[in-house]
N, C-alpha and C positions, 0 to 999 in steps of 0.2 A: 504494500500500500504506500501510494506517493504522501512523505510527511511535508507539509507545510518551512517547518524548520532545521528538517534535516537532508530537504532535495530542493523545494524550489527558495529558499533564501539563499542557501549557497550559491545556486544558479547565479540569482541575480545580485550577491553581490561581486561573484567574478565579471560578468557582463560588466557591469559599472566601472570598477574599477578596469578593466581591458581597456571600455574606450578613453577614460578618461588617463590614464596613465599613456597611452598610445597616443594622444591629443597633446598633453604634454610632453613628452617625448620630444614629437615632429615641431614643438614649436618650440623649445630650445633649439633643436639641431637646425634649425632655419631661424635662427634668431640675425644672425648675419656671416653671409661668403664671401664680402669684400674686405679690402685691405681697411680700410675706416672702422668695419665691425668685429674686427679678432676678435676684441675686448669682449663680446658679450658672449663670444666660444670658448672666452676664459672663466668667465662669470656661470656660465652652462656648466663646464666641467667642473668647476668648485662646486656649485650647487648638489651638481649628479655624484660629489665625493661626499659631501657630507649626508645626503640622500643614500646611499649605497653603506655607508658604515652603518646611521642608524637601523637600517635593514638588517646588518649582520647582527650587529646586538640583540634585533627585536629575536632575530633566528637562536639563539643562543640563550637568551631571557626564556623563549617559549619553551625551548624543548627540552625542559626539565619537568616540563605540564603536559597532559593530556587532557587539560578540561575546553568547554569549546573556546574560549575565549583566547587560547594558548594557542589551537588550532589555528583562529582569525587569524593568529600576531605572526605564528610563523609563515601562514601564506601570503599576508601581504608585507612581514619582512623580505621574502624570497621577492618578490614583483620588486621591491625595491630596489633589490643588490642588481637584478637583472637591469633596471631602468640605467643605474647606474653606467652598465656595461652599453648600452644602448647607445645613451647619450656622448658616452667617450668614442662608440664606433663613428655614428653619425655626424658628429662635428668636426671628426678624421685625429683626435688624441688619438686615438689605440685603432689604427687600420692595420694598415701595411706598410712592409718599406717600399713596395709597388705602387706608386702612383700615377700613373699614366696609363692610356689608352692601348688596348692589345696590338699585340705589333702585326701588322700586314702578313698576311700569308698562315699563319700556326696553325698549326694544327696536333689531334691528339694529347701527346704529355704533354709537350712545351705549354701547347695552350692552357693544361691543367696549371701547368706549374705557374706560367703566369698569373692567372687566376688567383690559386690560392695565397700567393705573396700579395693579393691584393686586402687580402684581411687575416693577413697571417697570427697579427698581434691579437687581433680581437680574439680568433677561434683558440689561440695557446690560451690566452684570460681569462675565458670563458671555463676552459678545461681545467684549468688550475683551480679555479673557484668552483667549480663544480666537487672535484675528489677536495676540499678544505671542506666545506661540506658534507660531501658524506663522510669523513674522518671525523669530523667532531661530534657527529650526530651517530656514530654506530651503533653506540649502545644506548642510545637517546629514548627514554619515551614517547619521547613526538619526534618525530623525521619527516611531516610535512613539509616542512622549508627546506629540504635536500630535495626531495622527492618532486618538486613543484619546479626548480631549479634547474634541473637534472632534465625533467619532461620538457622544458621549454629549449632546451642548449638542444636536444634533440629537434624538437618540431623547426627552430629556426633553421638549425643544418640542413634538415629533409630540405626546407624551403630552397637554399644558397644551392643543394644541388641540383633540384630541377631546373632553376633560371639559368643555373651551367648550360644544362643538357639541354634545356630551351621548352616553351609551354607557350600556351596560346595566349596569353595574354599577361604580357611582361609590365604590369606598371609599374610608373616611377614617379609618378604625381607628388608621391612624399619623397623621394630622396634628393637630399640637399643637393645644390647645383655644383658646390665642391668634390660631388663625389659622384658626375657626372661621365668622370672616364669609367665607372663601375659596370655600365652601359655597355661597354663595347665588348663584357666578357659574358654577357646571354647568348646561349642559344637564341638558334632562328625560332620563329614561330609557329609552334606545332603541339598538338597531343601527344605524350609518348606513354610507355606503357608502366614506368617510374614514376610521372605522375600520378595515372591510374592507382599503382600497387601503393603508393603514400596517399593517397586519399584513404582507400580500402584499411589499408593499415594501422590509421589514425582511427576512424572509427571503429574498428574491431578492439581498439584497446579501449575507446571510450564506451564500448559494451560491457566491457571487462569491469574497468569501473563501475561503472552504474549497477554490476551485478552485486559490486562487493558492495554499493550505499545501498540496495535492496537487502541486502540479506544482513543487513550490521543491525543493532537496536535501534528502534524509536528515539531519535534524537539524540544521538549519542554520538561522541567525536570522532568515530570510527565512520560514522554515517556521513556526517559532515564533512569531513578529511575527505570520503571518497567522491562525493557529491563535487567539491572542488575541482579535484581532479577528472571527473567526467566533464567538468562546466570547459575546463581549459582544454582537452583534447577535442572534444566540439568545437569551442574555437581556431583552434588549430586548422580543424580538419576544414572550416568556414575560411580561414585563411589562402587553404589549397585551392580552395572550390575558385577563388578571386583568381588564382592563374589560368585555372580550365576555361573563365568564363568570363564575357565581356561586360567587366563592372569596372568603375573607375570608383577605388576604393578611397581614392579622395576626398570624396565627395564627404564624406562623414566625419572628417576632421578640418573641414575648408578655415576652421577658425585659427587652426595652429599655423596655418602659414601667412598672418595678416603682417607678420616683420620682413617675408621674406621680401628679396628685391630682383623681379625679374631681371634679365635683362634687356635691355633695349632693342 
């Protein structure tokens, strides 16, 4: 039986917090790309640092609890520490040492390799804060904020590989103009069957989930933890569906880009 407080508030306080962390996010990292605006990509990344520590605390504070409230702090610690890493990829602190446009001709590994030099620093940061994480948390009785962490370093990956390998609908609505040579390392535009299996994939484990917030108690942190965790792999898998399909995902954050400064 669907509980009120242990299946659909979860739902929607992930929803909430998704777009509005996502919202903020894109409007940091579009704060400014010109040589006048450094100052507020420094001001971004100071912000996304002290934003990202208290997330690790909150992960750390919680997970000595299992009550639901312990549960909340450690999932939207985790949103934190990840915004953090976000905000540092997107403003181009922590990319690559690759910055520039793929070189004419590659193919295969090169073009892998170039590629991956283009957010080399991010994906190492991301890895490294992910096992700090699960080490501290191993014998934890709450490991929601590894676990939450952990799902997301995955779902974003899946993403970075299919825009590789190329999908039908590569938008860049949200990606900063400084990080416009990122562009030239998508596949052409196409369906593939990677796609496919990462949609598929994504929602087979957010059944998974859902089975374990059905069969946990009546409002109980166990319910709640997984309830979370279905909420984000749904979004994920809603993420995928945005390369399959001709939506401009912009559209729902049009507010976070009011600093940005096209170009002329």
């Amino acid at each position: 039986m669907v509980s009120w407080s242990g299946h659909i508030v979860p739902f929607i306080v992930t929803l909430v917090i998704w777009f509005m962390a996502t919202g903020l996010i894109a409007f940091f990292a579009n704060a400014g790309g010109e040589p006048r605006a450094r100052g507020a990509f420094r001001r971004s990344v100071a912000v996304g640092g002290v934003v990202g520590v208290a997330g690790l605390i909150a992960i750390l504070f919680a997970s000595a609890s299992v009550s639901l409230g312990a549960i909340y702090l450690a999932f939207t610690g985790a949103l934190m520490v990840w915004g953090w890493h976000e905000i540092g990829f997107l403003t181009g602190a922590s990319a690559g040492p690759r910055r520039e446009v793929q070189s004419l001709g590659v193919r295969g590994f090169e073009r892998f390799t170039q590629a991956s030099a283009t957010v080399m620093h991010h994906e190492i940061a991301l890895a490294l804060t992910a096992l700090m994480l699960i080490s501290l948390s191993w014998n934890a009785p709450n490991q929601i904020g590894a676990t939450v962490f952990v799902l997301m370093f995955a779902l974003r990956l899946s993403s970075k590989i299919n825009l590789f390998i190329g999908v039908p609908n590569s938008s860049v609505e949200m990606m900063p103009q400084h990080l416009g040579y990122l562009k030239s390392y998508f596949g052409r535009n196409r369906m593939t069957f990677v796609l496919a299996l990462s949609i598929a994939a994504i929602i087979a484990l957010a059944a998974w989930f859902a089975s374990l917030a059905m069969t946990a108690p009546a409002g109980s942190p166990e319910m709640v933890g997984a309830s979370l965790l279905t909420a984000l792999c749904l979004l994920g898998a809603l993420e995928h569906l945005f390369l399959a399909l001709p939506f401009r995902d912009g559209m729902l954050w049009g507010w976070a880009f009011k600093g940005r400064s096209d170009p002329a």
